[in-house]
Structures are given as C-alpha cells and as structure tokens.
C-alpha positions in Angstrom: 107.4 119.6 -63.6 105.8 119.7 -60.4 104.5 122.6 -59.1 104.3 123.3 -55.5 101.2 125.0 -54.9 98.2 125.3 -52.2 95.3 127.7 -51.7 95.8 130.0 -48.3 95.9 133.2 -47.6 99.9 133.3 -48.7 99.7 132.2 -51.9 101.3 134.0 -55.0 103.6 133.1 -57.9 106.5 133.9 -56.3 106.4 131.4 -53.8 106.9 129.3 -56.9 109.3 130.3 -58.9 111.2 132.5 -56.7 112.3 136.3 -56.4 114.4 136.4 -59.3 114.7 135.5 -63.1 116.7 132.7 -63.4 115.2 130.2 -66.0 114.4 130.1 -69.9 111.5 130.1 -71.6 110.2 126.6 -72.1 109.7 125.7 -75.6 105.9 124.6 -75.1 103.3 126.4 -73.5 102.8 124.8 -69.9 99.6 124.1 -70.2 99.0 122.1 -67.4 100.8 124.2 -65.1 98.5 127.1 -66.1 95.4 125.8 -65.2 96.6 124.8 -62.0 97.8 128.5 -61.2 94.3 129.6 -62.6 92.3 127.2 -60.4 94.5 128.1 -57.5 93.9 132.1 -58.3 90.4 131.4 -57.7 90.7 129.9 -54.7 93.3 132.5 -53.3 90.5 135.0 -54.5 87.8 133.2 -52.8 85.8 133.6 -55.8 82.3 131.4 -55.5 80.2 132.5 -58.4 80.4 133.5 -62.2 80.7 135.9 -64.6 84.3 136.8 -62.3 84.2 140.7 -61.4 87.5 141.7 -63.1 86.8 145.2 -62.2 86.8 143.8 -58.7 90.7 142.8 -58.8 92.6 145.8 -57.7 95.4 144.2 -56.3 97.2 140.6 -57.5 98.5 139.4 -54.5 99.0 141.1 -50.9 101.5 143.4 -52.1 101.3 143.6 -55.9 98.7 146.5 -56.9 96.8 146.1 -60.5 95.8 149.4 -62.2 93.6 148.8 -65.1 93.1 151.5 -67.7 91.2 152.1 -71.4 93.2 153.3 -73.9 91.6 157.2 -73.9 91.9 157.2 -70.1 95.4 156.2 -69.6 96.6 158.8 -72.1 95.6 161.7 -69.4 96.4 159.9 -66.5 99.4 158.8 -67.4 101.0 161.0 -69.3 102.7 163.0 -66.2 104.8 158.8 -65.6 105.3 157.9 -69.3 105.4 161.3 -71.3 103.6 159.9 -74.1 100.5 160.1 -75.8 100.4 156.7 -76.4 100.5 154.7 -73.3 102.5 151.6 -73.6 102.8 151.4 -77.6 99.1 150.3 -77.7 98.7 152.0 -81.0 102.2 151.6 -82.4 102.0 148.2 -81.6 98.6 147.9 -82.4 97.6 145.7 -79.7 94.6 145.4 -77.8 96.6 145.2 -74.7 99.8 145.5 -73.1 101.0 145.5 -69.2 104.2 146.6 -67.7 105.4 146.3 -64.3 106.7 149.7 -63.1 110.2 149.6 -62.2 111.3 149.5 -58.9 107.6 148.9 -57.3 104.9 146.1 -57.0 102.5 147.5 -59.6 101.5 146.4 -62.4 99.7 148.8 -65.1 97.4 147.3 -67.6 96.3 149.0 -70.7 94.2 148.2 -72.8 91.5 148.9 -75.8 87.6 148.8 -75.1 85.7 147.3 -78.0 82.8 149.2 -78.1 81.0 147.0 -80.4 81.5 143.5 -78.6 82.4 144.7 -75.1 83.0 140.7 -73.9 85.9 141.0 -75.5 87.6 143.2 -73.3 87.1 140.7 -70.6 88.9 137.7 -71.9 91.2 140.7 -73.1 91.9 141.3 -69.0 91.7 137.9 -68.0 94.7 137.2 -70.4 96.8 140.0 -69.1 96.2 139.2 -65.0 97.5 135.7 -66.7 101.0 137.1 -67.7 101.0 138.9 -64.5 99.8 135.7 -61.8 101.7 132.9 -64.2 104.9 135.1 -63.3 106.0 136.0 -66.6 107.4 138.9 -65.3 109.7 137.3 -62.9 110.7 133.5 -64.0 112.8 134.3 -66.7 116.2 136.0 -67.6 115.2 137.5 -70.8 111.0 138.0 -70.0 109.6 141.5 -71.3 106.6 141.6 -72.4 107.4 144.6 -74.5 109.3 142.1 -76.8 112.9 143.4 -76.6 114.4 140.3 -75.5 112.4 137.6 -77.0 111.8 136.0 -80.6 108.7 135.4 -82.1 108.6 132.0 -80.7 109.3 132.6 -77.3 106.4 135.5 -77.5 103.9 132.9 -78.3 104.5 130.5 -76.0 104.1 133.0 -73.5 101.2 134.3 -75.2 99.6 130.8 -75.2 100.0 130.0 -71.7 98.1 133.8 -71.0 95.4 131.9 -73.6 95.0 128.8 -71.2 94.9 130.6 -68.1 92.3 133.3 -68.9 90.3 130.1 -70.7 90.2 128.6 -67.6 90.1 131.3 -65.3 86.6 132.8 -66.9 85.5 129.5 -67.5 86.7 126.9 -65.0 86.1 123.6 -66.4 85.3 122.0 -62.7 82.1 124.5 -62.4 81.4 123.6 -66.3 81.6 120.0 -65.4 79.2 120.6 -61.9 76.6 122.5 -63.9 76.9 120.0 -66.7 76.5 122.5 -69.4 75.3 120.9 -72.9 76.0 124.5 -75.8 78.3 127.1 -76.3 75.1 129.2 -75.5 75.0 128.4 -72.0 78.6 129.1 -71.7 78.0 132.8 -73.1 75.3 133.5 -70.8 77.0 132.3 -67.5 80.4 133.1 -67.7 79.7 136.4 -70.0 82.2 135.7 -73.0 82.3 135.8 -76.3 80.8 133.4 -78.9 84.3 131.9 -80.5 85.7 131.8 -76.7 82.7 129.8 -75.7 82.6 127.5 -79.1 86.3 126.9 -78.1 85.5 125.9 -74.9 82.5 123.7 -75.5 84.8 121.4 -77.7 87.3 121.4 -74.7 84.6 120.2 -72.6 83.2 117.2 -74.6 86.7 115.9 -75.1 87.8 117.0 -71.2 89.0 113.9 -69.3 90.5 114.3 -66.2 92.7 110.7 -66.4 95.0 109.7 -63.3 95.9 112.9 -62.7 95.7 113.2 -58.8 96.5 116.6 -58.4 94.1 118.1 -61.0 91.0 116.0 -59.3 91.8 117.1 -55.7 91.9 120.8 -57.3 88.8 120.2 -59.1 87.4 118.6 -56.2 88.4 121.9 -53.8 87.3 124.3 -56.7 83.7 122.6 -56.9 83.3 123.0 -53.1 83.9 126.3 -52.8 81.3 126.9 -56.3 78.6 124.4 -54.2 75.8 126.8 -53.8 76.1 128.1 -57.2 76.9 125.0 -59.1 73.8 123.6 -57.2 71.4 127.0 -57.8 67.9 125.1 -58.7 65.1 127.2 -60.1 61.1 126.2 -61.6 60.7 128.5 -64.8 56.7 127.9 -63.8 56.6 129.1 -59.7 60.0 130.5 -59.2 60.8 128.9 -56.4 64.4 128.4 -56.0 66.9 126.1 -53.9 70.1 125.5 -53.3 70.3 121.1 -53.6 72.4 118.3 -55.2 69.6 115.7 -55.2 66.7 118.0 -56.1 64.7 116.9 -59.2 61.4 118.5 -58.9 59.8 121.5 -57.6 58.3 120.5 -54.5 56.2 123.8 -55.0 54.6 122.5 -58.4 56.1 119.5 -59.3 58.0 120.9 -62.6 61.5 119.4 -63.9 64.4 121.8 -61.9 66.5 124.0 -63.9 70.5 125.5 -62.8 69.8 128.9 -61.6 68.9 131.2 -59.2 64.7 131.3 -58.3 62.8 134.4 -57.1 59.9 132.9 -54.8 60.2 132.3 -51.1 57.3 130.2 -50.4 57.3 129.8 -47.0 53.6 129.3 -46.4 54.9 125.5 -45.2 54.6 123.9 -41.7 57.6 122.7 -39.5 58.1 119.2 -39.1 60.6 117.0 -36.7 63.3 115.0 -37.7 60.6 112.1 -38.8 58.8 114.2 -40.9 55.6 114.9 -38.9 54.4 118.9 -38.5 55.2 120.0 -34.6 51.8 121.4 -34.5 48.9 119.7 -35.8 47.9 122.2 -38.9 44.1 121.3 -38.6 43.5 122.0 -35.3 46.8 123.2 -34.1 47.6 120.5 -31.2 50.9 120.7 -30.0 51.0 117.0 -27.7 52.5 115.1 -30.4 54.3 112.0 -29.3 58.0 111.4 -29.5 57.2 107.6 -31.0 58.1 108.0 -34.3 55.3 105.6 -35.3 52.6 108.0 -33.4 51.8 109.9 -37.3 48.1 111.0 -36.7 46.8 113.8 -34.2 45.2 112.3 -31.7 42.6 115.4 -31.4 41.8 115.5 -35.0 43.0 112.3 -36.4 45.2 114.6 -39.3 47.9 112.7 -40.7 50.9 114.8 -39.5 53.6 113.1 -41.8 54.3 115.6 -45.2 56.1 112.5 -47.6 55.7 111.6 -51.3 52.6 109.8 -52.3 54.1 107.1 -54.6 55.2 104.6 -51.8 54.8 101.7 -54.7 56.0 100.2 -57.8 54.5 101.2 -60.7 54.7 98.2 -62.9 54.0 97.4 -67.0 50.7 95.1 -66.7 52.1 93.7 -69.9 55.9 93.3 -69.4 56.2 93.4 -65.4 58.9 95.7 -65.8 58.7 98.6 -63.5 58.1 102.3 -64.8 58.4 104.3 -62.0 59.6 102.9 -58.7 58.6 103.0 -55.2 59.8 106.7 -53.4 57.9 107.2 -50.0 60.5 110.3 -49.2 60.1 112.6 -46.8 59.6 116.1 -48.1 59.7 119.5 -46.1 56.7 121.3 -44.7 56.1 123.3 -47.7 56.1 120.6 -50.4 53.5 120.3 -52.2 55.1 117.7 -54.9 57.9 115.2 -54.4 61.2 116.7 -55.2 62.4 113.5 -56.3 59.9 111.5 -57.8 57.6 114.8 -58.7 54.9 112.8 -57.3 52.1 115.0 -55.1 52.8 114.3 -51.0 50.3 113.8 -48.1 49.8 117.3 -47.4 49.1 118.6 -50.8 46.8 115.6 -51.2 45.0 116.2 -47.8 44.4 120.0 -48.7 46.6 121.3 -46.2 48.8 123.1 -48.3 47.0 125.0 -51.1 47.5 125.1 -54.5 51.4 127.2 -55.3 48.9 129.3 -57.4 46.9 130.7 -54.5 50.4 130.4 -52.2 52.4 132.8 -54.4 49.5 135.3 -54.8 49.3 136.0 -51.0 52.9 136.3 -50.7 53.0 138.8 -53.7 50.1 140.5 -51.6 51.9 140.1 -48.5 55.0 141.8 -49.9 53.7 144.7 -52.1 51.9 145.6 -48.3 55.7 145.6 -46.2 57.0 147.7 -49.7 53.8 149.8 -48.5 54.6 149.9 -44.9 58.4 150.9 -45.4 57.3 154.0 -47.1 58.0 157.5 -45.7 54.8 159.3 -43.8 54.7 162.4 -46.1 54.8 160.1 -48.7 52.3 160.8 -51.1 50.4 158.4 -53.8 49.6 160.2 -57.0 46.5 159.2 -59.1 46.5 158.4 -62.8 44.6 161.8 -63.7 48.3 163.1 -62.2 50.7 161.8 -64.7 51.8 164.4 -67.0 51.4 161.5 -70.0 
C-alpha cells in the first residue's frame, strides 16, 4: 500500500484515507504504515526533543480537539454529557483506557486510569490512544468503534496492534535511537521516560532494526534526524560540564575527557576569538590588534606569541617495534577556548603556552562571576540573614 503522506502544516489522517468510512479492516496490523504516520506526527508536531510532552497535545490536528482525563476526574466533569458514573465503561470494561469521538463534533475524549504506582505507564497508555485517534481508526472503516460493537475479537486486535506500533515508535523513534546510538534498555528508560518491559521490547527491535531498500522509510528517518539534530548531537564532560551541540566532537576541549550524549551545564567562555585561520584577532599577551591578513603571518610581531590555538599532535605516533601507527597525525584547528583537542584529546598551543588556564581555575571564576550577577539582580531592601538567624 502506499501511503501518500508529507510533513506541512496541512497534514492529518484524513487527507489519507478520506472523509468517510469506506474500507475493512485489514487482517494484519499495518505495521509499516504506522510508523510512518507516527514519524510524520512528529514532524507535523514539530517535536525536536524527548521524553514527548503528551500533556502538551491538546488538539490532534487543526480542527480535531483532544481532552484527556483520569478516571476520578472525568466522573465529575463529565457526568452532566454521559450521565454515568462511569465514564466510557472504563471500569465495566476494565480497561486502562478508552476514547470516543463525540458525535457530531471534532473532539475526541480520552479516558483513562492513572497508575499510581508506575506512573510511566500511563504515558505509553496515552500515546496508544492518540494512535487510534492519528492512525484514523475512527474514520477508515465501515464497521470501526472502538467500543467493540461492530468488531470481533480479531479485528479488535489488529487495531489494537497497530495503536502498539505507533505509540512504540512515537515515544521512542527508532531514527533518534539510531542517532544517539543507544547500547541498554536503561538508556531508553531514562531518555524517553518509559517503562522497563516497553524499553526491553524496544532494545531487541533496535539490534535487529535494518532499514533495507526501503526509500521512503530512510528519507523519513533522514527528515526526522534533522529536525532531532541539536538533541541527538547534545555533548556533555561528566568532569567540567562543559556542553556542546557537535557531530564530530570527541573530546572535551575544556579538559580533554571522552564526550558523553547530553546536555552540559558550563559556559566557559574565558576563550579568545580567532579568524577564519585559527589565529586570535588580538594578540592575548600583549593585546596587539595589527595582525596580518597572510595566513602564514601566525606570531605577533610585538610579542612574538604564537597566535594560532590548534592541536599539539601534528605527528604520527608510531610502534618503535612494529612501525605501525598508534595515534595519527591531527594538527586541527580548535576554538579560542580549547584547551585540549576535541578530536584527538591532545592539549593545543594555547593551553601549552599558558594562555588559557587550567578548566579548574576557569570554572571557579565563572562560578564566582555568576553567584556575583545572582547578587546584583537582587532587590535593594533585600536583606541577607546570618546563621545565628535560622530558627534550626
């Protein structure tokens, strides 16, 4: 089947499948088909970063609303539509959710259960229902209800399953999995906030994804990466802090640590600015600003500083025994505030010439320089209260 779909500020589920039931239900879940419309969803959402905000999704499309409520909440508010104390036959049913489309209307109501003990639940619990709703399950066929008056067991669950695939998908999009390159089930939990079998599941699916000659699925894994770029490639050091958005980042250039995915919490921005060849605009010796435009001009010609911030390791580091080489030759050029080679990790010309201190002495005169603007930004009848004050 091919499916007609593109990410733009009109797209929805019924420019798919039309504005009227007219089809069966297949016999097998389309899986294919939903990961596509969840992939798309997220692009139609502009959504760039993970956990997803579910709570954030009021509306489904331009003119489809989405009310979300917990079981104890719907029961008061509404009771005055559906005259009954229990909304949507959650507990007859015993369900953990159920949605209904209000007749005659674009809104779709979602109830559903909380699980107070393992609250992550009730996220993939949400994520499956938006799934019925954007996959079009209320729309594409003759005999859809979701209540189960007009379908048999087996119809049920192949809708069922492709709510499954989408919310998988959806929560965890396999082309930000892939960009971040998780490795456990762990990471999975942590980043995309679900629950420990819903992230086991997924792991597997990783390992074993391949992406084949499918064109279609790579140009929408290709589109969903770009718009995830800065958080896919979020680079932090556990040791400094420092974080970077980069796709060819190793290193720290701060203090030379291996790069980990995620989001840092130093600024160090004690660095110097340098041209498009590398060398610092103003001498930071002796702060001469005649610096030639020859690109082979690197010293200041009042100080003699070499003015050039690149990576140290400008040979091949061979085995004296096998000839093979260890490390290879690097020689990059590195920003002004690089104290280590963020490719190599090697130390660069300015951190080797003493102009930039160590990150150690850096990051305590920012944390000085900070705490002072916190200080500065505080009301003028503000008053500090001494220890001998505190009623503890």
């Amino acid at each position: 089947m091919k499916i007609l779909t593109k990410s733009s500020n009109n797209w929805n589920f019924l420019s798919i499948i039309g504005n009227h039931r007219k089809g069966r239900i297949p016999r097998k879940p389309r899986k294919r088909r939903a990961k596509i419309f969840a992939l798309e969803y997220l692009m139609f959402r502009n959504i760039k970063s993970l956990p997803i905000n579910l709570e954030g999704i009021d509306y489904v499309f331009e003119n489809y609303e989405w009310l979300v409520f917990d079981y104890e909440e719907a029961k008061t508010i509404l009771y005055p539509i559906l005259k009954t104390d229990d909304p949507l036959n959650i507990k007859e049913r015993n369900a953990l959710a159920r949605t209904m489309r209000i007749r005659g209307t674009n809104i779709f109501v979602t109830v559903y259960r909380k699980n107070e003990l393992f609250p992550r639940r009730d996220y993939y619990t949400l994520a499956h229902e938006l799934g019925h709703i954007v996959l079009g399950h209320f729309f594409e066929f003759k005999n859809t209800s979701l209540f189960r008056g007009g379908l048999s067991d087996k119809e049920y669950a192949v809708l069922e399953r492709e709510a499954e695939v989408f919310a998988a998908e959806f929560l965890m999009p396999m082309p930000v999995l892939k960009g971040i390159n998780i490795k456990t089930h762990e990471e999975i939990m942590s980043i995309c906030k679900v629950t420990k079998t819903s992230a086991q599941i997924r792991i597997e699916e990783f390992k074993n994804f391949k992406i084949n000659q499918d064109k279609q699925m790579y140009a929408l894994y290709t589109q969903v990466q770009k718009q995830f770029h800065d958080f896919i490639y979020s680079r932090h050091c556990v040791n400094c802090g420092y974080g970077i958005i980069s796709s060819e980042y190793i290193y720290c250039p701060i203090c030379g640590q291996k790069l980990q995915w995620g989001d840092g919490n130093m600024i160090y921005n004690d660095g110097y600015k340098l041209d498009k060849n590398g060398r610092a605009v103003i001498c930071p010796v002796c702060g001469n600003e005649e610096i030639g435009e020859d690109p082979d001009e690197q010293y200041c010609i009042i100080c003699g500083t070499y003015l050039v911030n690149k990576c140290t390791h400008d040979y091949d580091e061979i085995n004296n025994f096998s000839g093979e080489i260890i490390k290879p030759a690097c020689g990059k050029i590195v920003p002004g505030n690089a104290r280590y080679c963020p490719y190599c990790g090697s130390e660069t010309t300015f951190f080797r010439d003493g102009i930039l201190k160590p990150w150690q002495e850096a990051k305590k005169q920012i944390e000085a320089l900070n705490f002072n603007e916190e200080l500065d930004e505080l009301p003028d009848d503000y008053e500090m209260v001494s220890e001998d004050d505190l009623p503890f």
